[in-house]
C-alpha positions as CSV (number, residue, x, y, z in Angstrom):
1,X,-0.2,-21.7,-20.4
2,X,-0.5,-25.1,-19.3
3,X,0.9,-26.5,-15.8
4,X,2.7,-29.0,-18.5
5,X,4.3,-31.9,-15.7
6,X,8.5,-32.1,-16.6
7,X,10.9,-33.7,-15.4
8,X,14.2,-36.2,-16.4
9,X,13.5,-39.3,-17.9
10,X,12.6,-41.4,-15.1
11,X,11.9,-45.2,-14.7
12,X,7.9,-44.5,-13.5
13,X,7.0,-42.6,-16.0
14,X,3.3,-41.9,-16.2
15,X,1.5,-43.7,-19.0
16,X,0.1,-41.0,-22.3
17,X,-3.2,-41.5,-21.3
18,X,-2.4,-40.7,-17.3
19,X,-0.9,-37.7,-18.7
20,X,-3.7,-36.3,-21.0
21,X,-6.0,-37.0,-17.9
22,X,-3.5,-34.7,-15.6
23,X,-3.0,-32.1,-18.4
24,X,-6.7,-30.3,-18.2
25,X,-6.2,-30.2,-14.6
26,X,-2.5,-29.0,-14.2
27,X,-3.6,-26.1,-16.8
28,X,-4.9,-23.9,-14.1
29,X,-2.9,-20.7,-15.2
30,X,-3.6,-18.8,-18.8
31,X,-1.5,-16.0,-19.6
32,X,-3.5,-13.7,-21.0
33,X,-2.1,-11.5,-23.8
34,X,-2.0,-7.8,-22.5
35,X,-0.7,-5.4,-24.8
36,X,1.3,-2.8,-23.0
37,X,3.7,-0.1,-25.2
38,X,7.4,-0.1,-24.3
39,X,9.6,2.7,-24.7
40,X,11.7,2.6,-27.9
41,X,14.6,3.7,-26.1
42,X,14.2,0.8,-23.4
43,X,16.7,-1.9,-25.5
44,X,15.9,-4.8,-22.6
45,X,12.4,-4.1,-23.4
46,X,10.5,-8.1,-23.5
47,X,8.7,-8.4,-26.7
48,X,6.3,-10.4,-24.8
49,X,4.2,-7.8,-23.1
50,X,1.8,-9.7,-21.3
51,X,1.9,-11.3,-17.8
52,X,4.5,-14.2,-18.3
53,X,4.4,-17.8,-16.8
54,X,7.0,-20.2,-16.1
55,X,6.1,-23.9,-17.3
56,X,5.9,-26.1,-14.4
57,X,7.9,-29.2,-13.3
58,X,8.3,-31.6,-10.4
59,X,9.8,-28.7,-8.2
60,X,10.9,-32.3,-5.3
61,X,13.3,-33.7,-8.2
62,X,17.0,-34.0,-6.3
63,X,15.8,-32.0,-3.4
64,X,17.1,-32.6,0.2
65,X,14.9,-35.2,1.6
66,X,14.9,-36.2,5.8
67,X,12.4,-38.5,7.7
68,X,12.0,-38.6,11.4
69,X,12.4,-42.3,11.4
70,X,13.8,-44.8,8.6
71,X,14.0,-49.0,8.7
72,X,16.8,-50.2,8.9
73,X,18.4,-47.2,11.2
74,X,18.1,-46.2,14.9
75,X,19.9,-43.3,16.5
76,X,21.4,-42.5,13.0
77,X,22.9,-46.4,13.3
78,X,22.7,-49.0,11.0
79,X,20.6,-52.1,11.8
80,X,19.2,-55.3,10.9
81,X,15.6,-54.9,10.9
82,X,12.7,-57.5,9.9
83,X,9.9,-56.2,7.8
84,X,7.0,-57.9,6.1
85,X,4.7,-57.4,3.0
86,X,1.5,-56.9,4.0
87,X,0.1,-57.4,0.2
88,X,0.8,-61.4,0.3
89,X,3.6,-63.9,0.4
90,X,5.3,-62.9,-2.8
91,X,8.1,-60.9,-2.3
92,X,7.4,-57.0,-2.9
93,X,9.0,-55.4,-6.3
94,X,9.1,-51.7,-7.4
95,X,8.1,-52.8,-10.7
96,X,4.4,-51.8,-11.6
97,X,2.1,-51.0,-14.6
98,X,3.5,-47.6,-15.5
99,X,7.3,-48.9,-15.3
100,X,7.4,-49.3,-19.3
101,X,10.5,-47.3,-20.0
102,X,12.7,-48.5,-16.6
103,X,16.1,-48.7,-17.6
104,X,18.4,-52.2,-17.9
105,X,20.8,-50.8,-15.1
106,X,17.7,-50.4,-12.5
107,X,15.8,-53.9,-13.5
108,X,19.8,-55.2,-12.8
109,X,20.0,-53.3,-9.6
110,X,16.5,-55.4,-8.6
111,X,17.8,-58.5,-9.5
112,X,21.1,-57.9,-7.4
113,X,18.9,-57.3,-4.3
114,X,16.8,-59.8,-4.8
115,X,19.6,-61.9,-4.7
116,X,20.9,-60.6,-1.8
117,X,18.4,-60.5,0.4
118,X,17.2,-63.5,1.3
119,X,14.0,-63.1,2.2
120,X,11.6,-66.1,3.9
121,X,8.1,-66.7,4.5
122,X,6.8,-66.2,7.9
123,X,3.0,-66.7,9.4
124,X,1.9,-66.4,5.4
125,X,3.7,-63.1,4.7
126,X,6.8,-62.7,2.9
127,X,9.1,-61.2,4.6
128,X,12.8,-59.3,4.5
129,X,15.1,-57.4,6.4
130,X,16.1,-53.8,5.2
131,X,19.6,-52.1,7.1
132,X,21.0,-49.0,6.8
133,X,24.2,-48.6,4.0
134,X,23.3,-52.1,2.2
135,X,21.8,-53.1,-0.2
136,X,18.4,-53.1,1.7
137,X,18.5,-49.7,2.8
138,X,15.7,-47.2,2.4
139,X,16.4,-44.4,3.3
140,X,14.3,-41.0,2.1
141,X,16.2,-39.9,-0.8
142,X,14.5,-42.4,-2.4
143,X,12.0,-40.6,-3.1
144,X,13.0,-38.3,-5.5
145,X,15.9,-39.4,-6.9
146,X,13.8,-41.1,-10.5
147,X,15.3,-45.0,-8.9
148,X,13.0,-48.3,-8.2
149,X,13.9,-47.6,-4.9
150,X,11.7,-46.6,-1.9
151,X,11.7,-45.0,1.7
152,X,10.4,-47.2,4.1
153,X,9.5,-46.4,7.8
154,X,10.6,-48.9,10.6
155,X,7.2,-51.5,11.4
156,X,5.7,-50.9,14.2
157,X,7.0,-54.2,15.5
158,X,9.6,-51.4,17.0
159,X,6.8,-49.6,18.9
160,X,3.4,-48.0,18.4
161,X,5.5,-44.6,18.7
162,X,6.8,-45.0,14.8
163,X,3.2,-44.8,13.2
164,X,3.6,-41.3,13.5
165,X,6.5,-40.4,10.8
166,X,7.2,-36.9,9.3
167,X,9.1,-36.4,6.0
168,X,10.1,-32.7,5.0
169,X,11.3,-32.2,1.5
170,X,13.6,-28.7,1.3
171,X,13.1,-26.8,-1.9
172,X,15.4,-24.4,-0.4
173,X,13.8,-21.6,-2.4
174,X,10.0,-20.3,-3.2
175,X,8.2,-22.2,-5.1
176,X,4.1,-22.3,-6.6
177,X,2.8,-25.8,-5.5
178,X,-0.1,-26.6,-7.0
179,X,-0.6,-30.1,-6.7
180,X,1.2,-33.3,-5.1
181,X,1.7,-36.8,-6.4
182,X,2.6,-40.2,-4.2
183,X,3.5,-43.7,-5.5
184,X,2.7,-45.7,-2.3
185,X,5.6,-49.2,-2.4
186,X,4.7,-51.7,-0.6
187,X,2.8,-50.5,2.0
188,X,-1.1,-49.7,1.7
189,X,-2.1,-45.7,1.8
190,X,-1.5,-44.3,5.2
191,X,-4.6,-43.9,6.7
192,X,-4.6,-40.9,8.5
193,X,-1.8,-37.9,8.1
194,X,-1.7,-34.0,7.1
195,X,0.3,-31.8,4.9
196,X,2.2,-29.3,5.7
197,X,3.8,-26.2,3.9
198,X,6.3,-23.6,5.6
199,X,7.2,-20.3,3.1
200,X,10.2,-19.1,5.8
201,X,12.7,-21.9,5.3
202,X,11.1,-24.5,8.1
203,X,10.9,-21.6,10.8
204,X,7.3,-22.2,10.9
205,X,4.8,-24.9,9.2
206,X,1.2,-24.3,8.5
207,X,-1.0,-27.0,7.5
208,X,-2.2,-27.4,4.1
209,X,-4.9,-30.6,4.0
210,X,-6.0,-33.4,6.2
211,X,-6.7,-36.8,5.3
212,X,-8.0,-39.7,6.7
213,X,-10.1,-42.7,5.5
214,X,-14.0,-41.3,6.4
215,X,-15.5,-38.4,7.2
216,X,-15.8,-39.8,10.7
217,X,-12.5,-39.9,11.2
218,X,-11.5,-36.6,9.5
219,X,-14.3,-34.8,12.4
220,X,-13.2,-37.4,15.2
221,X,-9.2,-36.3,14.5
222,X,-9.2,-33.2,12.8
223,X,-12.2,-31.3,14.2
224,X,-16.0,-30.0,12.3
225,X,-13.6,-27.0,10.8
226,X,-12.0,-29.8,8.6
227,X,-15.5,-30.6,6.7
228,X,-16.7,-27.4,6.5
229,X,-16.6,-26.3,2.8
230,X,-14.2,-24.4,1.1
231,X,-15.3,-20.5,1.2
232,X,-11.8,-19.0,1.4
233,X,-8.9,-19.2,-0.9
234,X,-6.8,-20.6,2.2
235,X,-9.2,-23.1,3.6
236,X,-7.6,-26.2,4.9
237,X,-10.1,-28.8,4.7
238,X,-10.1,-33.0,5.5
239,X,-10.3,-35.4,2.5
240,X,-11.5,-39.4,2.4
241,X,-10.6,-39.5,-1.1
242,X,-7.8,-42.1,-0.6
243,X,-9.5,-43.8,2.2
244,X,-10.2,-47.1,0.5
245,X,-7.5,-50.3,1.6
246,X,-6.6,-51.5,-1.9
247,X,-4.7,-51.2,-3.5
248,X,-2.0,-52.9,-1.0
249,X,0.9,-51.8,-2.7
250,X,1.5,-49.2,-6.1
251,X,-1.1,-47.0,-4.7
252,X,-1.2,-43.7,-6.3
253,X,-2.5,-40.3,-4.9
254,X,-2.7,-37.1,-6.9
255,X,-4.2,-34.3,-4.8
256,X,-4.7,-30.7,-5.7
257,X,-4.1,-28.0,-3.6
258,X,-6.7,-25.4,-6.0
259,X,-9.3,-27.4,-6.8
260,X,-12.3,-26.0,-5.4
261,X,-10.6,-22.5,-4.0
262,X,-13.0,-19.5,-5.5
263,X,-10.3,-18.3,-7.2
264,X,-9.2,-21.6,-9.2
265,X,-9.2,-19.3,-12.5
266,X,-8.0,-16.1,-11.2
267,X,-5.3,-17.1,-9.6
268,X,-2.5,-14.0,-10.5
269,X,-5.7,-12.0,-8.9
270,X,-5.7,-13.8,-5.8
271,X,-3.4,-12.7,-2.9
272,X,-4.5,-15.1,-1.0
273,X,-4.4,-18.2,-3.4
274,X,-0.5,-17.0,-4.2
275,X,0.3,-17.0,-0.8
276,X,-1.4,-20.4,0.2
277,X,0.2,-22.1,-2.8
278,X,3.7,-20.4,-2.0
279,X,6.4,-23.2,0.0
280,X,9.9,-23.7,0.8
281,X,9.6,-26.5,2.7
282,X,6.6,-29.3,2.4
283,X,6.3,-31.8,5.0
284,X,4.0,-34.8,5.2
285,X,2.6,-35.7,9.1
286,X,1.8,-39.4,9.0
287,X,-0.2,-40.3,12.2
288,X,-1.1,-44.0,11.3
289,X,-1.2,-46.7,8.8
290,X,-4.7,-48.2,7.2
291,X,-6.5,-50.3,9.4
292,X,-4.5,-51.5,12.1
293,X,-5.6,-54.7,13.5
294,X,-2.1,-56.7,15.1
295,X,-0.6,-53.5,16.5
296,X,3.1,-54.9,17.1
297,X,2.7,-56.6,13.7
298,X,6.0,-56.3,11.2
299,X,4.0,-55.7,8.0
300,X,2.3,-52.5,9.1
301,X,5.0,-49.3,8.2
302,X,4.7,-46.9,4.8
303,X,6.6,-47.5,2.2
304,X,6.5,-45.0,-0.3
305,X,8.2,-45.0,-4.0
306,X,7.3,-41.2,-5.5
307,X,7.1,-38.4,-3.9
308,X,6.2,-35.1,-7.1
309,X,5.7,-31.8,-6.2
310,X,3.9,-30.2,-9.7
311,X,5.0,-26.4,-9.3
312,X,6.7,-23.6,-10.8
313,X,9.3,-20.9,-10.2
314,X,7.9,-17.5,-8.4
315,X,8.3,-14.7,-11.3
316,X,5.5,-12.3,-10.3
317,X,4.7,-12.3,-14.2
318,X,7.7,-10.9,-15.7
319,X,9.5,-14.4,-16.4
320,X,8.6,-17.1,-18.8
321,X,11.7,-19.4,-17.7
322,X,13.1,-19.8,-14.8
323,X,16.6,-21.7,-15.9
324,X,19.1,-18.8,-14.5
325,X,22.2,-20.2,-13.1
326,X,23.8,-19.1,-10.0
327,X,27.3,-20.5,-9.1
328,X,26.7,-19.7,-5.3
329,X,23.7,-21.7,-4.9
330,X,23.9,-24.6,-7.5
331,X,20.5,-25.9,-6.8
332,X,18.8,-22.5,-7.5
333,X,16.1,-22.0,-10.2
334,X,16.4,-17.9,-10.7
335,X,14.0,-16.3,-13.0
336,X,15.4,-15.4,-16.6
337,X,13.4,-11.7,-15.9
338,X,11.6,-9.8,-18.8
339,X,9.9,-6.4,-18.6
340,X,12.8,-4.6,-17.2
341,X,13.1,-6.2,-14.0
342,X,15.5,-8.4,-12.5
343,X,15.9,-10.3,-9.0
344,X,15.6,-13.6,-8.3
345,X,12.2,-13.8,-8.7
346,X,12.0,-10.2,-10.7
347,X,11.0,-8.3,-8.1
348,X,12.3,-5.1,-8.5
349,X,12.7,-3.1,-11.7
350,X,16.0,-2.5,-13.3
351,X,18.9,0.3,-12.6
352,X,17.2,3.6,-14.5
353,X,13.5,1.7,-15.2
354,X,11.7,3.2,-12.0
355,X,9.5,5.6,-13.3
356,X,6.3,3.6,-11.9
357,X,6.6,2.1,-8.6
358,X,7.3,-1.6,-9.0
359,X,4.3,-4.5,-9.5
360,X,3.3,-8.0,-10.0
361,X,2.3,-8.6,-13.5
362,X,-0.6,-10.5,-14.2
363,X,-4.0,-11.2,-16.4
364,X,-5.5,-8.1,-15.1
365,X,-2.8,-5.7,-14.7
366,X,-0.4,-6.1,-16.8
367,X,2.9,-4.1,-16.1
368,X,6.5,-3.1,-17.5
369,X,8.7,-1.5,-15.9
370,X,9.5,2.2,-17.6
371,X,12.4,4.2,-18.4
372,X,12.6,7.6,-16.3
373,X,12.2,10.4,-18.3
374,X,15.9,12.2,-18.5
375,X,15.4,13.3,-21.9
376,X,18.8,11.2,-22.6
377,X,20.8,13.5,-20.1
378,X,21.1,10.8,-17.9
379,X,20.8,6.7,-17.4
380,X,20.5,7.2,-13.4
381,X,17.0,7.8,-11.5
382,X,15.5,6.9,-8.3
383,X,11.6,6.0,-7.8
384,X,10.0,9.0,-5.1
385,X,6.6,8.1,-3.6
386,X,5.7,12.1,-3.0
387,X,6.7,12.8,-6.3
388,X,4.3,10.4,-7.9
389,X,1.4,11.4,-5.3
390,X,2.0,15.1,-6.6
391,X,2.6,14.0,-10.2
392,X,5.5,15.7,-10.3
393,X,7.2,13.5,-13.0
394,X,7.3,13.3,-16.5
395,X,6.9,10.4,-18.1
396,X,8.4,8.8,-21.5
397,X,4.8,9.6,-22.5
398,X,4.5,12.9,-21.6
399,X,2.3,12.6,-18.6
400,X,2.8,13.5,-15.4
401,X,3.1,9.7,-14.3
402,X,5.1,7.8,-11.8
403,X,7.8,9.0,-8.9
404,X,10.8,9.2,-11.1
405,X,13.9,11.5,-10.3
406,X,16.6,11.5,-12.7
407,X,20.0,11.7,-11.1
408,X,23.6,13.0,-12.3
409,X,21.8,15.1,-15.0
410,X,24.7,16.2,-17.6
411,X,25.0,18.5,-20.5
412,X,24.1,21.2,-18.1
413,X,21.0,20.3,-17.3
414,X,19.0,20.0,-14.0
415,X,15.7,19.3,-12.0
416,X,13.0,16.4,-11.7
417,X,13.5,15.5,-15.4
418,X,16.7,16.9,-16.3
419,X,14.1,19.3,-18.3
420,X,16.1,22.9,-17.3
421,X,19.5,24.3,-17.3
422,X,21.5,24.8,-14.9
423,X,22.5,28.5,-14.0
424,X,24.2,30.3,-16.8
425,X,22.7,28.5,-19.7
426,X,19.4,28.8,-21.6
427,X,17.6,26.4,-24.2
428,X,17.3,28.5,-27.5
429,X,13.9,28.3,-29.0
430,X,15.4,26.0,-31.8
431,X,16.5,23.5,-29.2
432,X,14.6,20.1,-27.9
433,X,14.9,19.1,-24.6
434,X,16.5,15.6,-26.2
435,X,19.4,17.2,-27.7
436,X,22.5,17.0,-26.5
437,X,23.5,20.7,-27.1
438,X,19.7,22.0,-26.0
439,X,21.6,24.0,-23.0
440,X,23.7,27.0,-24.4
441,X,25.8,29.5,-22.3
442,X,24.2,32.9,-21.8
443,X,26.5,35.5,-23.2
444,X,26.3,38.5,-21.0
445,X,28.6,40.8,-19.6
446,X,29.4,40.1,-15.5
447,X,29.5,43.7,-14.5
448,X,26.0,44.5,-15.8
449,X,24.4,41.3,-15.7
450,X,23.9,38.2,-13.0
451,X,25.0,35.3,-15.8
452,X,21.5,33.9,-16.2
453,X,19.7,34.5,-19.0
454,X,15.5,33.7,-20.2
455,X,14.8,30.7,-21.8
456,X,14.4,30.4,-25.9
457,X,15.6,34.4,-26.2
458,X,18.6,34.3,-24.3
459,X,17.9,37.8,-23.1
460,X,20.3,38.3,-19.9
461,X,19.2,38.8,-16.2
462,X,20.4,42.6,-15.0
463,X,21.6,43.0,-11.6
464,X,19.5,44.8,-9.1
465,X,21.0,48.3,-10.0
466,X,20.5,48.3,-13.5
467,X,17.7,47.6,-16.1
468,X,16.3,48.1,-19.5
469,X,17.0,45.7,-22.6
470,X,20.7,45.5,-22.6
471,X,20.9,46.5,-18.9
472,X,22.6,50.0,-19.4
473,X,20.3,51.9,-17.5
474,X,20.3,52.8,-13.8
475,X,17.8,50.4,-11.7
476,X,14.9,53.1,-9.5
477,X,16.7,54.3,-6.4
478,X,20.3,54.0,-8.4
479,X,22.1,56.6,-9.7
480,X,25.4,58.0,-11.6
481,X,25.7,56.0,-14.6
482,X,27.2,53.6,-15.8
483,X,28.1,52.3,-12.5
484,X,24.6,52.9,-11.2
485,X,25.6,53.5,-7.4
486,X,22.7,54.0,-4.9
């Protein structure tokens, strides 16, 4: 299954040929076709019996977005704040090369700011002034809300303190992140920052890659460990891929968080992988723009348009859609779950499906979650580790499989499997273990007999003072029949 990139239509669209480039190396999950046999009597049973896949999408899309530091705003006030574009004297546009399909109301939104604004030429560089709640704000949402618009930092005409800038994206759930895509404005690439994942809700952050414009400056800021190469699945390692100056503005940056890992191609085998890849929260550390030179200057500040997180709901293999609706949590992406489970991310196996400990399900281990084996005298069972380490249970297949204990056995039936009867009842040799009726009443008389009676003849238990076939005879060490006193 290919890691397919969806989202809503949006004014930057990537261009067809962009996308067939991206498609070979967004397709870095196959589900493999497992064939695994489901009980008939299992009516949720998937027909799809292989690991299953979620398709992928741009996981950022209407997310909560927060920077540490926005133009236009100090101390969560609005203010008036100049700004310049670095990239020459014409005034900066959001408009680009892949904006083919932007719609009338957004080119009419442009025009409106333009008008607005005002902007003038100073020292050669056109320049403008972007304020909180106008017009000319730009604030973080921006970046994934699918508008021209763009989140600009404050220039460090403020202070040398706001070239360092962190913006966190909340997915407020777990998500797969396999790769990352930024549409710089009107701002070169920042020159040196780190990303940043956390998967406990922003308790805790762990750093996923480095960047920086050479190698020199990935060892001089990040350490040697950064240029080692990757060994480990969970390797953080520095990149100069995006080191080059130019473009000044519209820059784009794709960067994959697999490529390279030793287990690229075997990822649902990969602990380790799943667990790097797995986020809540994503944050981007900026430490410095490109090539400072006038350090107080009012053109040097990122301004970024897109901001596409390629990634997929967690489903452990038993989901192939992830479109489940919860009123509680509107924003939620639940797993639609297959193979008998069910959770939020089907990570438990249904009410009456434990016979085999719950698992992930994936190219090499493909697993559905069975039925206990009640013989249909009950819908109830628990999963019991020491049963299944003593193979103790009875599984749909008739094997001694799994840790299931059936509970609330009826029909008069009891034990592990609800495969005996209860005391004063037998299963006649004519009777299945499935039928409803397969427990009958032993018919024996109480003052000769105990009420229990063999399985498949019927043939009544004596009490201790008597024996024989139809327990008429006096028991050794009893005498005086028929009472048969000691």
């Amino acid at each position: 299954m290919f890691w397919a990139y969806k989202k809503r239509p949006s004014p930057f669209h990537f261009t067809t040929t962009k996308l067939l480039l991206l498609l070979p190396i967004l397709s870095l999950f196959c589900t493999l076709a497992l064939c695994q046999n489901v009980p008939p009597s299992s009516p949720t049973s998937s027909s799809r019996l292989g690991p299953l896949t979620p398709p992928s999408f741009n996981v950022a899309e209407g997310r909560q977005v927060s920077a540490s530091s926005t133009c236009g705003e100090m101390n969560g006030w609005p203010i008036r704040e100049m700004y310049c574009v670095i990239a020459g004297a014409s005034r900066y546009t959001p408009h680009n090369q892949y904006t083919y399909q932007m719609k009338e109301r957004h080119k009419k939104r442009i025009r409106e700011m333009h008008a607005k604004a005002g902007s003038f030429i100073q020292g050669g560089q056109n320049c403008d002034y972007c304020e909180a709640g106008t017009a000319s704000a730009h604030p973080a949402s921006n970046l994934v809300d699918g508008t021209p618009n763009w989140y600009q930092s404050p220039p460090l005409s403020r202070g040398m303190a706001y070239s360092e800038v962190n913006i966190t994206i909340d997915l407020e759930q777990e998500f797969q992140i396999v790769s990352m895509f930024i549409q710089m404005a009107n701002s070169p690439k920042p020159g040196a920052w780190f990303l940043e994942r956390s998967a406990d809700f922003g308790k805790t952050y762990q750093t996923w890659q480095y960047f920086a414009t050479t190698a020199a400056e990935c060892l001089r800021l990040f350490g040697i460990g950064s240029l080692h190469p990757i060994v480990k699945d969970d390797d953080v390692v520095c990149s100069s891929d995006f080191g080059n100056l130019v473009p000044m503005k519209n820059a784009e940056m794709l960067i994959h968080l697999i490529e390279g890992r030793p287990s690229k191609n075997n990822f649902g085998g990969s602990p380790m992988l799943k667990q790097f890849v797995k986020a809540t929260n994503v944050r981007l550390r900026l430490l410095r723009p490109s090539h400072l030179m006038d350090l107080d200057a009012p053109y040097y500040y990122y301004g970024i348009k897109e901001l596409h997180l390629f990634g997929r709901c967690i489903c452990n293999g038993h989901s192939a859609n992830c479109e489940a609706q919860d009123p509680s949590r509107p924003h939620a992406r639940l797993c639609l779950c297959e193979h008998n489970t069910e959770g939020d991310q089907c990570e438990r196996c249904k009410s009456g499906y434990v016979q085999k400990k719950w698992r992930a399900s994936h190219d090499t281990d493909a697993f559905v979650c069975e039925p206990c084996n009640c013989h249909g005298h009950s819908g109830e069972c628990v999963y019991e580790q020491e049963l299944d380490m003593k193979n103790a249970s009875l599984d749909i297949h008739g094997k001694f499989l799994g840790g299931g204990r059936c509970l609330n056995c009826q029909h008069n039936t009891q034990g592990i499997n609800c495969n005996q009867c209860t005391p004063g009842f037998y299963r006649p040799a004519s009777k299945q273990w499935m039928d409803l009726d397969v427990c009958q009443p032993c018919r024996c008389n109480p003052t000769k007999h105990t009420g229990n009676c063999a399985e498949e003849s019927g043939n009544c238990e004596c009490l201790a003072q008597f024996t024989g076939p139809n327990c008429d005879q006096c028991a050794a060490g009893y005498y005086h029949p028929p009472e048969c006193r000691q």
